[in-house]
N, C-alpha and C positions, 0 to 999 in steps of 0.2 A: 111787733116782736122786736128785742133790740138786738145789735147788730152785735155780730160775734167782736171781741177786744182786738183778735188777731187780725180782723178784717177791716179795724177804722182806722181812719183818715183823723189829721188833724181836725176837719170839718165836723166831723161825727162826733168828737171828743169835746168840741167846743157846744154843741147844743143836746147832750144828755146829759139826762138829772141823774142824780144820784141812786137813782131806783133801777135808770135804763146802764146803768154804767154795774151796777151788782149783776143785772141778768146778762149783760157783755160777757161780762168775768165767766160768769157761771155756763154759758153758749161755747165759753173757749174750752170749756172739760181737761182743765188743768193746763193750757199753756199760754198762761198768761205771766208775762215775766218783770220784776221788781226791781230798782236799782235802787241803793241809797247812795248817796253825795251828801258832801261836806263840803259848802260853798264859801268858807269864812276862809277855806286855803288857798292859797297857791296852785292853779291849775296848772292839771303835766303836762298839758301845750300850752304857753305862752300866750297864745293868741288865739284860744277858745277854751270856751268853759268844760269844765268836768260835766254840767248837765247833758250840752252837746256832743259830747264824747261819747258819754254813756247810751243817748236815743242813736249815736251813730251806730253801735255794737249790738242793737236789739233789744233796748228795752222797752217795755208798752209803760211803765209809770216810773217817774224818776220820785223817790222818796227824801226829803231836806233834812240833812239832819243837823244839829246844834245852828238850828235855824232861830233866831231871835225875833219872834214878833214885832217888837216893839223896838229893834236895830236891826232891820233886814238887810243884810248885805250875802251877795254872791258873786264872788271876785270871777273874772272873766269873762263879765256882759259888755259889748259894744257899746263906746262913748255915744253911738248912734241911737241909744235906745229909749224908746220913748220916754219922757220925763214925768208925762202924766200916768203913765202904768206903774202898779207896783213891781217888785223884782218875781214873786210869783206868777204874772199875765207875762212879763218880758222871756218868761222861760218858758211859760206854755207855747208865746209865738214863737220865740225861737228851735224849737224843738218840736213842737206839733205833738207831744206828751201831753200824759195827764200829771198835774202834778200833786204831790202828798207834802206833811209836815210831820215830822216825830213831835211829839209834847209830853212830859215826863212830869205823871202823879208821884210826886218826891212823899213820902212816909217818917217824919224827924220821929215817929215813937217805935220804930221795928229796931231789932234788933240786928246793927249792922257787921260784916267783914272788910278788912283795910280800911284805906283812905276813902271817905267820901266828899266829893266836894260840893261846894255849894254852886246853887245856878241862878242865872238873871231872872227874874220876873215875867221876861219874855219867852224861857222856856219850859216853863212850868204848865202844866194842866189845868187848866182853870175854865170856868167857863167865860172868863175877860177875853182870856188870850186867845181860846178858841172862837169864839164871837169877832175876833181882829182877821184871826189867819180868815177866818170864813169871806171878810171885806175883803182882804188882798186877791182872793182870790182861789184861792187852798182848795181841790177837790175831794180829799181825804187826809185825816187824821187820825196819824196811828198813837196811843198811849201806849207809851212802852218806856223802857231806861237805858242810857248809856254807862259803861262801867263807872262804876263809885259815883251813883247818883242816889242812890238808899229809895227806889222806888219796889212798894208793895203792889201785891196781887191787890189787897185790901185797897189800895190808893187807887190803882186804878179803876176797880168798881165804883167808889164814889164820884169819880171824876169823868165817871163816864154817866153815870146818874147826870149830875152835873150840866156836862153839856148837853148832853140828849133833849134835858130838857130846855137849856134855852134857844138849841137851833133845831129841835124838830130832825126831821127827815129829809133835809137837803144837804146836810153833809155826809159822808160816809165817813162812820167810825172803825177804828183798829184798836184791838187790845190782844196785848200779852208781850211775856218776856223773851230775850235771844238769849240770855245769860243772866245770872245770879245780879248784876247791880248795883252789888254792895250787898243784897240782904247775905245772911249767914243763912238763914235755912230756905229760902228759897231759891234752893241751886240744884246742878244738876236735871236726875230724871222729878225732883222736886219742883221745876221752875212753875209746871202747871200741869191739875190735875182735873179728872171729869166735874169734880163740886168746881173748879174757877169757872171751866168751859159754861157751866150751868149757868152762874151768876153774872158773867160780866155779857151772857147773852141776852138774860134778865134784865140787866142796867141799861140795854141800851147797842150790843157791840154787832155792826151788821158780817165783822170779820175778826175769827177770833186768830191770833199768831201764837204759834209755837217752833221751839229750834228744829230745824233740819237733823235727820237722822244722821249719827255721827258727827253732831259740830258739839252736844255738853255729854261729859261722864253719864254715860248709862240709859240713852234715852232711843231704845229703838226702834225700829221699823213700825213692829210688832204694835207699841205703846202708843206711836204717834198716829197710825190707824185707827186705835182707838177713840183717841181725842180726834181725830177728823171726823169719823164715824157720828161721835158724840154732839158735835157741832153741827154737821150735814140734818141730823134728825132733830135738832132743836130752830133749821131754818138760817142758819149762819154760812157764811165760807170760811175759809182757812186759806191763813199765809204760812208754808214755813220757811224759814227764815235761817240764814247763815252772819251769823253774829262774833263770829269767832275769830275775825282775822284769815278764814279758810278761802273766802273768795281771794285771796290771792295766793294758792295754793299751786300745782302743776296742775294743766285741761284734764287731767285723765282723773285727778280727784274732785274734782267740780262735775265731772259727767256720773261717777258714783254716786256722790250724792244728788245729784239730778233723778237718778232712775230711783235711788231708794225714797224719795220725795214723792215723784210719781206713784210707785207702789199704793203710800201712804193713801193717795185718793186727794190729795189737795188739789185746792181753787188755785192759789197764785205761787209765786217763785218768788223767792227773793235773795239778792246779794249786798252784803254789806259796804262799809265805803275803805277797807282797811286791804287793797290790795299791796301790789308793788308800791303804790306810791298811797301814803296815804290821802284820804277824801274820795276816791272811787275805788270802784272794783279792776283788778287787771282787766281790760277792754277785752282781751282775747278769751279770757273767761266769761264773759257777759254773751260774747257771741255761742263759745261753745256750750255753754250751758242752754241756751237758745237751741241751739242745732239738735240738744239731746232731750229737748219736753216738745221739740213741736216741727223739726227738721229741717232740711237747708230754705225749701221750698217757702213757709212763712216766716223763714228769718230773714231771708235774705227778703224778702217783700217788707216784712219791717224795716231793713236797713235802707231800703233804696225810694219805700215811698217819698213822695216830696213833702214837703210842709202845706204847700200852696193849694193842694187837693183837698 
């Protein structure tokens, strides 16, 4: 039987598969908590990483985002760090994390809003790129988009087709969206509906993401239970997800939507990288959001486990 998420050890993290790391999630009965980071910045301490930061504040999986494949960089790792690890395994040891990649099914034929920019080759969806991160080391890969990146529902279905099949069951997949993208009609309580949930579990998705309650126009409690519901009975988890810039909001609206999250019946937490500073979440938010899915008692044992365990 695997071991509940909230209960492992670096050690425990490093030797489950992909299978025993789904039923972890699923053992924690919704308090298992998500970080994204942006490693290409400037970290808000000088002298340690944003990844470090963020497992310091309680998070059980640090998520990469505008992570480059094929240019991995993540600004404030130790000139001491191995040379022969990729930057993915030097953050797993540094942090005693599981660690994820975002990869963005881009869609050039949907029908876009604003500016969309274009992205490297490294961070595209593919089954190349996903095939790389899987070498470096990547333990999940979430498909999903960064604003004005014009990535579809439709993309990510294919691209998760895609990889599934060339890496089988030893990676764990993510799909769905935090916000609109760039698409024009898939925004809002539109971002994802019971037919995506169906298909992209179809293709392949062992965890379907949808926005946290109260982070897009019109997507409530109510709604998002649904789609968890939906997922739960088709054999999936759920992440939802705060995509909005809201992770660095004041604690007392990170703990709302905390509880109206919990409501919902989700598997994971997640907080974006767009707090006070961009690239992480305000830290004091990570904890207290922490404090409010799962309370002092395993946050603070997340904070304080060692690595070396």
């Amino acid at each position: 039987m695997a071991k509940r998420v909230l209960d492992c050890s670096a050690s425990d993290f490093r030797h489950m598969s992909a299978q025993e790391i789904l039923e972890g999630i699923a053992a924690a009965e919704g308090r298992t908590l998500v970080a994204e980071i942006i490693g290409a910045l400037q970290p808000v301490l000088m002298s340690v990483s944003n990844a470090e930061l963020a497992a310091a504040f309680g998070a059980d999986i640090l998520l990469l985002n505008f992570f480059d494949v094929y240019a991995p960089v993540f600004q404030g790792l130790p000139a001491t760090s191995r040379n022969e690890d990729s930057v993915i395994q030097n953050l797993e040891r540094l942090t005693g994390r599981l660690i994820g990649i975002n990869l963005e099914p881009v869609d050039p034929d949907q029908e876009t809003l604003g500016e969309i920019r274009p992205l490297p080759p490294g961070r595209l969806a593919s089954a190349d790129t996903a095939r790389e991160a899987c070498r470096q080391g990547t333990r999940l890969i979430m498909l999903t988009g960064n604003p004005g990146s014009g990535v579809s529902n439709r993309a990510i279905s294919r691209s998760l087709r895609a990889i599934r099949d060339a890496l089988g069951r030893k990676i764990i997949l993510g799909a769905g969206k935090m916000h609109a993208a760039g698409s024009r009609h898939e925004a809002g309580a539109n971002l994802i509906n019971h037919e995506d949930v169906a298909e992209f579990v179809a293709a392949g998705a062992d965890i379907i993401l949808l926005p946290a309650p109260g982070t897009v126009p019109g997507l409530t409690v109510e709604y998002a239970k649904s789609l968890v519901d939906r997922a739960h009975s088709l054999g999936a988890l759920t992440l939802t997800v705060i995509g909005t810039s809201q992770e660095g909001a004041d604690p007392q609206t990170l703990r709302q939507i905390a509880l109206m999250c919990k409501m919902t019946g989700t598997d994971l937490h997640h907080l974006g990288d767009a707090g006070a500073f961009l690239g992480i979440a305000t830290p004091e938010n990570i904890m207290a959001y922490s404090i409010t899915i799962r309370g002092k008692r395993h946050t603070y044992a997340r904070m304080a486990r060692s690595v070396n365990r």
